[in-house]
N, C-alpha and C positions, 0 to 999 in steps of 0.2 A: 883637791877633789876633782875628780875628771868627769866631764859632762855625763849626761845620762843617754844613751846610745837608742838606735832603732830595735838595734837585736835586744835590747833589755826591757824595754818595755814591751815589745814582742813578746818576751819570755815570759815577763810576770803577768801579759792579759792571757796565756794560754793559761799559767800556773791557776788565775782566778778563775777560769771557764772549768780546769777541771772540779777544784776545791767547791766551787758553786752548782755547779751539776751531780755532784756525790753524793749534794743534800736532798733528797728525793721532794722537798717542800716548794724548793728552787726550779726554776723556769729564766734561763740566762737568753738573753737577747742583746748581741754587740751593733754597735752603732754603723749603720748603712748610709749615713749622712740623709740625702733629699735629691729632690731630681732637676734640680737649679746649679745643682755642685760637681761635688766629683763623678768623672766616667764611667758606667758602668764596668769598664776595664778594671781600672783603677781602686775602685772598692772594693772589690770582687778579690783581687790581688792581698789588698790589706786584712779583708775579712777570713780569706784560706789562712794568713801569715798569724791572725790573732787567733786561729782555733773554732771559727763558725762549724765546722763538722762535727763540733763533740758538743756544741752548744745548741740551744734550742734554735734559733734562727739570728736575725736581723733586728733592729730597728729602722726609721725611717722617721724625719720630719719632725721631731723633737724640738720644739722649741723655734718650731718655724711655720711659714703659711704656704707651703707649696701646697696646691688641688691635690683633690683626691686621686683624680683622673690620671694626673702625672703621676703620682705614687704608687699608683696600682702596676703602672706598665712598667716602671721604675722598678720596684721590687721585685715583678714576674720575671723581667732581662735577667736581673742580678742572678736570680735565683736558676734561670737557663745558661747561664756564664759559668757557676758554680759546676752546675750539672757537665758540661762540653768540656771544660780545662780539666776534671777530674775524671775521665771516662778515658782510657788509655785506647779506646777503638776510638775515638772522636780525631777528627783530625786536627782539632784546635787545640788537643790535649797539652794543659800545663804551658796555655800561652791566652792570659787573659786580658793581653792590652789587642790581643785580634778580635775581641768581641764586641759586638755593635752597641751601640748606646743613644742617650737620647742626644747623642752631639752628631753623630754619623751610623747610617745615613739618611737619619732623621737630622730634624733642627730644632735645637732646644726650646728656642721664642716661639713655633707654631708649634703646636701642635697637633697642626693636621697632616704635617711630615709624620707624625709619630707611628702609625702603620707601618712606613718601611722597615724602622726597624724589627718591627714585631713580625715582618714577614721574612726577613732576615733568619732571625733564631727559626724560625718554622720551615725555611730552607736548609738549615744547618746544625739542627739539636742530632739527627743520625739517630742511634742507638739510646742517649741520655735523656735521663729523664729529671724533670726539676724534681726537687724532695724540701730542697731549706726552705723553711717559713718564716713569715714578717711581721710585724705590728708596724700600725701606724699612730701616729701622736696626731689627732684631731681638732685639739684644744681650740685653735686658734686659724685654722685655716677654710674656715667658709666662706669666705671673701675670696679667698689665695692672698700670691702677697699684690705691696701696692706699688702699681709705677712708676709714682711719685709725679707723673705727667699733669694732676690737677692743678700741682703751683706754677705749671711755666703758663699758665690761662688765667685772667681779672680773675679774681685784684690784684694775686699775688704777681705775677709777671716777672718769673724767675729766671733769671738766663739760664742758659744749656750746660755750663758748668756749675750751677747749684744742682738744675735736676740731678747731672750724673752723679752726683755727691750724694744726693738724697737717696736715689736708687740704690746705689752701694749699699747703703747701710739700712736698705729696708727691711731687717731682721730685727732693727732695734726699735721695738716700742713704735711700732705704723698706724697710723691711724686708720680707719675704715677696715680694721678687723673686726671678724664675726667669728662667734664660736662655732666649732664644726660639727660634725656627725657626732652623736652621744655614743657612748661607751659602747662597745659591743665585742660579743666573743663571736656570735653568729653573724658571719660576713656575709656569707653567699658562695664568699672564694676561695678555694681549696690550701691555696698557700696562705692565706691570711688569718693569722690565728685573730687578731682584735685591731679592733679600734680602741683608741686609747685616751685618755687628757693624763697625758704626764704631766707638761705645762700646767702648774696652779694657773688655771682665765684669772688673767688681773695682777700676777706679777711682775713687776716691772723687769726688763732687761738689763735695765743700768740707767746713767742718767747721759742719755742720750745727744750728744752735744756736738757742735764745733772740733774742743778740744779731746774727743774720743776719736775724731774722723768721721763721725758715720752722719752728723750735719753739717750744713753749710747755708749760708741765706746774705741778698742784698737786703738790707733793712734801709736803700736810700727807695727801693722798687717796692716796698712793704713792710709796715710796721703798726701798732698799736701803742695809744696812749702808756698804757702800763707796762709798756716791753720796756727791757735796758738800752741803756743808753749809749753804755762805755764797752770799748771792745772787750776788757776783764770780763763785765758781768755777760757780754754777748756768747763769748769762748762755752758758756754752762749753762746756757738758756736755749729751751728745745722750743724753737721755732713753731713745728706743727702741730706742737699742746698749749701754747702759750705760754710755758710754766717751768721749772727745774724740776726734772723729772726726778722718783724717789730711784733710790740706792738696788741695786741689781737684788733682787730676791724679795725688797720690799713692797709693800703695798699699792697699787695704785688706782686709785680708786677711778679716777674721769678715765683709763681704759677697762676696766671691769665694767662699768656700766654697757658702756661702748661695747663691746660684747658681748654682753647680754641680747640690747639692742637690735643688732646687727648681726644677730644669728641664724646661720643655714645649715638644717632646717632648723 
């Protein structure tokens, strides 16, 4: 059997975007990732390659806690990147790694850079006009996400290579989330069809460990009476629930509560 190639899975998400757009009941949105991740280039690239032109739009932030703030500008670029590489009068036509993003020449971690970019596309849409629209996934992102900077301060006093570890993986099951903006079709904003909770609030991402990568923890710098002991039971025990998180899709209750709790608004 020979691997499964770019061009073919290429093929078959165009093949599903038409098959699913034929259905007049159907409303297809492909995956735009979030504004933490990939380039506006870069997405924009994969999104022309999977067929976004014949689909409804975009998604965005699915199963993650980037702000709103960054998502909105996030998705407007995409959606001006779209517009510029596909406009044969544009001079960036069909070159969508020349397109600004929130990496340049803006900076991903302020986002009070984030202006320039937007002043960028405003110097350089020309002729094009945005048209694709986005959803956003809300479920989980009224907090945003976490910096994981609470455990390197008492009690925990984590060194600088647990935080980077925690960072990393703060996609997986973070504590100090809130649930975000409730469902809506009525944005405000012309490109944005809805706010969304794809994300069931409260299921687990997986069981969030050591042994996945996305923790890491000195237990001689902090620990509790009830935490494991033995490096085995350490490898599967989530540090910053105190507990073995449930199974990816399963239930979890002390984050469900959690935001509830801790939701904005």
């Amino acid at each position: 059997m020979y691997p499964f190639t770019d061009a073919e899975r290429i093929a078959e998400l165009n093949y599903a975007v038409s098959a699913l757009e034929a259905d007049g009941g159907a409303s297809v949105y492909l995956d735009g990732t979030h504004s933490a991740w990939q380039s506006v280039g870069t997405i924009t690239q994969r999104l022309l390659e999977a067929g976004v032109q014949q689909a409804q739009g975009f998604f965005l932030n699915v199963s993650n806690y980037q702000p709103n703030d960054e998502l909105l500008d996030y998705g407007t670029w995409i959606s001006d990147c779209i517009a510029m590489v596909t406009d044969p009068s544009n001079a960036f036509y069909n070159n969508p790694s020349a397109c600004a993003s929130q990496y340049y020449p803006a900076t991903q971690s302020d986002f009070s850079t984030w202006g320039l970019t937007t002043a960028w596309y405003a110097q350089n849409m020309g002729n094009a006009v945005a048209t694709t629209h986005f959803v956003i996934d809300t479920s989980r992102n009224g907090n945003g996400p976490n910096t994981m900077q609470t455990y390197a301060n008492a009690p925990y006093d984590q060194p600088a290579s647990v935080i980077s570890t925690l960072a990393s993986g703060n996609w997986c099951n973070p504590p100090g989330a809130g649930l975000g903006t409730r469902p809506a079709a009525d944005t405000g904003v012309p490109l944005l069809d809805a706010y969304l909770w794809v994300k069931v609030p409260g299921e687990s991402d997986g069981q969030c460990d050591a042994a996945g990568g996305v923790r890491a923890w000195d237990y001689t710098d902090y620990t509790q009476p009830s935490w494991p002991t033995t490096a085995a039971q350490q490898q599967l025990f989530d540090p910053l629930w105190g507990l073995n998180d449930p199974a990816a899709g399963a239930w979890f209750p002390q984050q469900a509560l959690q935001l509830a709790q801790d939701a904005n608004p």
